[in-house]
TIVO-463379 format. One record per residue (C-alpha): y, x, z. Coordinates in steps of 0.25 Angstrom, whole numbers, plus 2048, in hexadecimal, padded with zeros to 3 digits. Layout:
# TIVO-463379
<rec><north>Y</north><east>X</east><up>Z</up></rec>
...
This chain:
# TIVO-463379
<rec><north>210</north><east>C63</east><up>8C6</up></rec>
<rec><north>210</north><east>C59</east><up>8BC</up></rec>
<rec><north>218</north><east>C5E</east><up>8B1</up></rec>
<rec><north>21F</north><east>C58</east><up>8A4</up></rec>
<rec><north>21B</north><east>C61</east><up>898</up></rec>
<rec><north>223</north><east>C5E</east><up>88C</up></rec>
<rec><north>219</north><east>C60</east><up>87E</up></rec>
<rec><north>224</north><east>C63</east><up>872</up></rec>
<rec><north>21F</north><east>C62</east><up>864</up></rec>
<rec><north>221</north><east>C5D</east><up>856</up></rec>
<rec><north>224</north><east>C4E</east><up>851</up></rec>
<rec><north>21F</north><east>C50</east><up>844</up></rec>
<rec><north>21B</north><east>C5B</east><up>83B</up></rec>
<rec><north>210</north><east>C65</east><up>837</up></rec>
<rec><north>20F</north><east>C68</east><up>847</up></rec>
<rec><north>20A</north><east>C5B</east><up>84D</up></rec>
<rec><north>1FF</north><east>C5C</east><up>843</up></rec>
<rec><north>1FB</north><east>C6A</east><up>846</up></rec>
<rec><north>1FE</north><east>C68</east><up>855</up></rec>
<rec><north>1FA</north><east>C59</east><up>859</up></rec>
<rec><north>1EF</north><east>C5B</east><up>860</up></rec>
<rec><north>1F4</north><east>C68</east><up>868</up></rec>
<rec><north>1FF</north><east>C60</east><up>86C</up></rec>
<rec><north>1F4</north><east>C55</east><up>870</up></rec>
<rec><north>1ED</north><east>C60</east><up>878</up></rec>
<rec><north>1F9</north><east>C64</east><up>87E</up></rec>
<rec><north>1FD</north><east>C54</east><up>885</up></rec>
<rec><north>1EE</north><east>C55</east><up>888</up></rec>
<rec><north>1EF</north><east>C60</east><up>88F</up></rec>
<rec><north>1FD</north><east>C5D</east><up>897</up></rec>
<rec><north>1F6</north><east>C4F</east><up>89C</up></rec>
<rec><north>1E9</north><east>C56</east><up>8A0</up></rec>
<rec><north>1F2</north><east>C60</east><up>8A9</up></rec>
<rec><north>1F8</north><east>C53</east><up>8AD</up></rec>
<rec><north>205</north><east>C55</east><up>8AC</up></rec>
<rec><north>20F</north><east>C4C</east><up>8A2</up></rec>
<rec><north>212</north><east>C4D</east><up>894</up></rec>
<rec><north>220</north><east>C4C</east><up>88E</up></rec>
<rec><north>222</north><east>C4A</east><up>880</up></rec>
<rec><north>22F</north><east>C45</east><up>877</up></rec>
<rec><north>229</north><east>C38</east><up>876</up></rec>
<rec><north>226</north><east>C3C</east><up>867</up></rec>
<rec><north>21C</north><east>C3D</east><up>85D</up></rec>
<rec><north>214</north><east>C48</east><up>858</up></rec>
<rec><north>20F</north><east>C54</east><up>860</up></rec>
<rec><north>218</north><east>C4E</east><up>86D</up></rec>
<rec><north>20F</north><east>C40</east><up>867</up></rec>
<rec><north>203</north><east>C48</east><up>868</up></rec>
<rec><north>203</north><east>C50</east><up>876</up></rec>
<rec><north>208</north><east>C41</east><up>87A</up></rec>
<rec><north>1FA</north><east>C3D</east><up>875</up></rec>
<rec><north>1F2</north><east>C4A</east><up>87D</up></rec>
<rec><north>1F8</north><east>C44</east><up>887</up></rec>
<rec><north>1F6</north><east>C36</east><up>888</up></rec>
<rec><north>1E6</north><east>C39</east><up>884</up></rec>
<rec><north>1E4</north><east>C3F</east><up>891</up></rec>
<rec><north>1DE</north><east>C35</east><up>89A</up></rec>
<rec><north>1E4</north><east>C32</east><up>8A9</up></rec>
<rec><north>1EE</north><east>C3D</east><up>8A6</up></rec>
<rec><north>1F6</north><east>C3E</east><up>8B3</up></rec>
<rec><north>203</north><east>C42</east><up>8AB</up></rec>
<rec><north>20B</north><east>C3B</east><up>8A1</up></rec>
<rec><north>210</north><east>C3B</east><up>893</up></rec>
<rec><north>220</north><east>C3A</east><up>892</up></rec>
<rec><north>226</north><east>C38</east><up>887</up></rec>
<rec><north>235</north><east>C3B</east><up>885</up></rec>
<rec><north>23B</north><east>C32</east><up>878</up></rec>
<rec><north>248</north><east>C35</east><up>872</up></rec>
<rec><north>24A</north><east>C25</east><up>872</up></rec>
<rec><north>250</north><east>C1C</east><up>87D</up></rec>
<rec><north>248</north><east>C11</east><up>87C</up></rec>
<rec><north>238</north><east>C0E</east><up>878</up></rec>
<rec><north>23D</north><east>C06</east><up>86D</up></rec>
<rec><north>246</north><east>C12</east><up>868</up></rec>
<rec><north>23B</north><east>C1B</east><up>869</up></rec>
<rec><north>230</north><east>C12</east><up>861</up></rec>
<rec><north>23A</north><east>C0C</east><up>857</up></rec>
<rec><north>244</north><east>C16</east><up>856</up></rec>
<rec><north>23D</north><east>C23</east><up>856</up></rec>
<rec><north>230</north><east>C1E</east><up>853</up></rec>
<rec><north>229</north><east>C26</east><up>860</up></rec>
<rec><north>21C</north><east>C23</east><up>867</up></rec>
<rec><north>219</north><east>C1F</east><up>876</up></rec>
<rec><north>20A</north><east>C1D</east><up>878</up></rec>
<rec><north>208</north><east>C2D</east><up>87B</up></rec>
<rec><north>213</north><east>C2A</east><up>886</up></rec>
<rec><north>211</north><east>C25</east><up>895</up></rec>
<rec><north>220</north><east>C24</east><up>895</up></rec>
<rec><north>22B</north><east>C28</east><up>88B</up></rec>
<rec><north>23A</north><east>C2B</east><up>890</up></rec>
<rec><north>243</north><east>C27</east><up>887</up></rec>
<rec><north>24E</north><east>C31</east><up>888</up></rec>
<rec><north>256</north><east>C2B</east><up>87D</up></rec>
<rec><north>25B</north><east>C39</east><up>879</up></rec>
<rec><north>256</north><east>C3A</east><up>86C</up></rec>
<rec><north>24E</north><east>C45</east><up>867</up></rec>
<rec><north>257</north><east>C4F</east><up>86B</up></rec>
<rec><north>259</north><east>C4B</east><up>879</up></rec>
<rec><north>24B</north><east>C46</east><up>87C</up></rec>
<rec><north>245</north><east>C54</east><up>87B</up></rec>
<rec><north>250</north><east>C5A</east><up>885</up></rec>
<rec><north>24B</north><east>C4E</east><up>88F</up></rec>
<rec><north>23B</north><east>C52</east><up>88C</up></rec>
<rec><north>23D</north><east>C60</east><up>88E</up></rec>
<rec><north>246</north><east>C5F</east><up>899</up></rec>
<rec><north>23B</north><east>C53</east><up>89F</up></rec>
<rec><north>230</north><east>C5F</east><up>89D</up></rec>
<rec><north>22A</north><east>C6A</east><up>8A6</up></rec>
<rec><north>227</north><east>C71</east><up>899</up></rec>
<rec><north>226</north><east>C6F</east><up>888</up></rec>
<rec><north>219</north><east>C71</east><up>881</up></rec>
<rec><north>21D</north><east>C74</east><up>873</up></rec>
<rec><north>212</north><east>C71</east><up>867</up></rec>
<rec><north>217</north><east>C72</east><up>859</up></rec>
<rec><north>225</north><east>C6D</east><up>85A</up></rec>
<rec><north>231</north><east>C6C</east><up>850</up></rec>
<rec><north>241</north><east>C6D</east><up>852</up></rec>
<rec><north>23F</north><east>C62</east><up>85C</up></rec>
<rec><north>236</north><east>C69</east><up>864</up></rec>
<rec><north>23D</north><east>C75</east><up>865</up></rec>
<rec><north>248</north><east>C6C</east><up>869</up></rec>
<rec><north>23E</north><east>C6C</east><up>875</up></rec>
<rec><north>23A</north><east>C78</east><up>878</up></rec>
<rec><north>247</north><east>C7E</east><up>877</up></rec>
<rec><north>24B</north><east>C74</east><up>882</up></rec>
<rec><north>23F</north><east>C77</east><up>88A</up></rec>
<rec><north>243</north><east>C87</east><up>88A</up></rec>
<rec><north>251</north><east>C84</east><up>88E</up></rec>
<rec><north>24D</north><east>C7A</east><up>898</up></rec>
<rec><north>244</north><east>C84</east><up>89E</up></rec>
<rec><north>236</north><east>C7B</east><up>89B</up></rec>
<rec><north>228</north><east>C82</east><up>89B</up></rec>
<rec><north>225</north><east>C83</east><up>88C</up></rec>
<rec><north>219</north><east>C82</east><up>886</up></rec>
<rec><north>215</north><east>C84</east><up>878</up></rec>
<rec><north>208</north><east>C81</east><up>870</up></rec>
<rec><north>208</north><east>C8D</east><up>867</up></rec>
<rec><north>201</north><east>C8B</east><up>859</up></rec>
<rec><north>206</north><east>C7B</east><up>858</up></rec>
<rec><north>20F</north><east>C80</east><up>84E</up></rec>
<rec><north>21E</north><east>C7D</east><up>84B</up></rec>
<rec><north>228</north><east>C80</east><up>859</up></rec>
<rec><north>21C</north><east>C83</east><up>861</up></rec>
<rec><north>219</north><east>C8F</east><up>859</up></rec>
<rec><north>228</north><east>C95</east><up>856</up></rec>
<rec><north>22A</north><east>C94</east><up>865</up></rec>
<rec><north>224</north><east>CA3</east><up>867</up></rec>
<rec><north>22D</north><east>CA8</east><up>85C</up></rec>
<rec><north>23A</north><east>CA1</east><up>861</up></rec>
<rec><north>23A</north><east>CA5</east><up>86D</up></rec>
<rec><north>238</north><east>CB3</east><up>867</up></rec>
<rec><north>245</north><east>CB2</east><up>862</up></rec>
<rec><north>24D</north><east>CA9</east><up>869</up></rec>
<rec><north>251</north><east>CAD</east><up>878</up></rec>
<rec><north>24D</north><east>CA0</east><up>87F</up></rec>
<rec><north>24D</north><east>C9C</east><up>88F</up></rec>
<rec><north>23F</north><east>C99</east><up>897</up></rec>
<rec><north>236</north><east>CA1</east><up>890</up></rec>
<rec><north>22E</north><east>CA2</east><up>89D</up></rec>
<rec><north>229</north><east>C96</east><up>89B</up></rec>
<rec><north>224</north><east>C96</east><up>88C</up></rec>
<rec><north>215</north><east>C94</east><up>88C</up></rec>
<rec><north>20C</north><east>C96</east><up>87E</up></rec>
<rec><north>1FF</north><east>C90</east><up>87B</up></rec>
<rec><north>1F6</north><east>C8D</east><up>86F</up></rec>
<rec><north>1EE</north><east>C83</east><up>877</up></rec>
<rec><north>1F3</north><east>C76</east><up>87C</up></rec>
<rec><north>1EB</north><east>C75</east><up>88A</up></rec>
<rec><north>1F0</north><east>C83</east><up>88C</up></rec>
<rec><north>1FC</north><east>C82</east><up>888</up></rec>
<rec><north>1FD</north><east>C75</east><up>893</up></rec>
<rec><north>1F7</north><east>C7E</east><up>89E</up></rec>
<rec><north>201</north><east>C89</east><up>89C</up></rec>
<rec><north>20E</north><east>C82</east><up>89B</up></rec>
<rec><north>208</north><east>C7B</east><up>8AA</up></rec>
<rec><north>205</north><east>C87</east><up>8AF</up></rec>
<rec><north>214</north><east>C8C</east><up>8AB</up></rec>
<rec><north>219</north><east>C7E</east><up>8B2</up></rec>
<rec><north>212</north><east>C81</east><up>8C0</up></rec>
<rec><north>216</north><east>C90</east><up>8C0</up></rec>
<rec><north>224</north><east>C89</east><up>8BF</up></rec>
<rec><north>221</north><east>C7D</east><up>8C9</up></rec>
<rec><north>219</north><east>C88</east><up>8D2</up></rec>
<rec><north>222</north><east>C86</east><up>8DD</up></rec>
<rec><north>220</north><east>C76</east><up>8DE</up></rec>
<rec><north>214</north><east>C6F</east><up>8E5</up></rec>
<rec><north>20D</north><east>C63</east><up>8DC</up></rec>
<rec><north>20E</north><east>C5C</east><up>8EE</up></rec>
<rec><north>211</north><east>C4E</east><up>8EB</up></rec>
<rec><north>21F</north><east>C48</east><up>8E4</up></rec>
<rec><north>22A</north><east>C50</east><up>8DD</up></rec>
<rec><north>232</north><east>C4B</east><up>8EA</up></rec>
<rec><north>228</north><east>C52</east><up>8F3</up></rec>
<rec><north>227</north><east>C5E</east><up>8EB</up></rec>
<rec><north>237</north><east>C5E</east><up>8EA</up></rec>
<rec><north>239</north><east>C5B</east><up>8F9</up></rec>
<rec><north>22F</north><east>C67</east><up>8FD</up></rec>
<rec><north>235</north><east>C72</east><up>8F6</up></rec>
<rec><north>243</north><east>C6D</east><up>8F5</up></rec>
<rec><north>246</north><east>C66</east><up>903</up></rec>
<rec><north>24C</north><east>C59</east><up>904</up></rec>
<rec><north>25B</north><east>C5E</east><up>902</up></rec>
C-alpha cells in the first residue's frame, strides 16, 4: 500500500533546532519504506523531514506538500514558503487554518515531531478524523505533552496512537499500524482492481 503519511512539526522555535535532524530521519525513513510524504508546505521541522526525503536516491514515493496559498506566486512572495523539498505542492488556498485540515484529511496517518499551537491544530484533527498517529517522543514541544494530554483529556482513536524515540522505528510502527488496518486489501494492481474485487461492480 502506498500510503501518505503526514510529518507535523514546529515552524520556528527552540524545537526545529533540537529536532532537525530527527525530523530529517523521519522523511528519510518514509522514502526508504517508499511510501509518500506529506508536509504543510512549510519551513522548519516539515522543511527538514521534506529534505530526508528528497535525499533518498530513486525514492519510489513522493514529497507533497500542501500550502495555505492559492497560487506559487502567493506562496513565495506572500508567505515566503519554499518548493524545492517538494515533487508537487497543492495550493489549497485555505490559509493556514484550512490547509492543515486538507493535509490531515489528505494522510493516512500524522507523525508529530516537536510542534507548537499549529501542530496540535493537526493532531488534534488527525484523532478526530481517525488518522494513525504517530509521535516522536523526546523531540520536545507537542510531541512530548501529547502523553500527558491525553491523560487528561478524553479523546477519540486512541487505538491508533503510536510512540517512539527513534525516527526509523517510529516510521516502521505507524506502517505496521497502517497494514493492520488495510489487512483486508491486496496491493493486485490499480486502486480500480482492488475496488472492483472486493466491492463488485455495482
Amino acid at each position: 500500500m502506498k500510503y501518505q503519511i503526514c510529518v507535523s512539526g514546529a515552524a520556528s522555535g527552540e524545537t526545529v533546532m533540537k529536532s532537525k535532524e530527527l525530523a530529517f530521519a523521519i522523511g528519510v525513513a518514509i522514502a526508504k519504506a517508499g511510501k509518500t510524504l506529506t508536509t504543510g508546505a512549510t519551513v522548519g521541522l516539515p522543511m527538514f523531514a521534506a529534505a530526508g526525503f528528497k535525499s533518498v536516491p530513486n525514492a519510489k514515493g513522493v514529497s507533497v506538500g500542501f500550502s495555505p496559498a492559492a497560487t506559487f506566486k502567493e506562496h513565495i512572495l506572500a508567505y515566503r514558503l519554499p518548493t524545492l523539498e517538494f515533487d508537487y505542492i497543492n495550493f489549497t488556498g485555505m490559509a493556514y487554518v484550512g490547509r492543515d485540515v486538507h493535509l490531515v484529511r489528505s494522510s493516512d496517518a500524522v507523525i508529530t515531531v516537536g510542534g507548537r499551537m499549529g501542530s496540535l491544530h493537526e493532531f488534534s484533527t488527525a484523532l478526530e478524523s481517525r488518522k494513525v498517529c504517530g509521535v516522536l517522543l523526546g523531540s520536545g514541544g507537542l510531541a512530548d505533552y501529547i502523553p500527558i494530554l491525553l491523560q487528561n483529556v478524553v479523546a477519540p482513536n486512541l487505538d491508533n496512537m503510536v510512540y517512539d524515540a527513534n525516527p526509523e522505528k517510529l516510521v516502521k510502527k505507524v506502517i505496521a499500524r497502517l497494514d493492520e488496518i488495510y489487512k483486508d486489501f491486496e496491493d493486485s494492481g490499480t486502486d480500480a482492481h482492488v475496488a472492483q474485487k472486493r466491492f463488485g461492480n455495482g
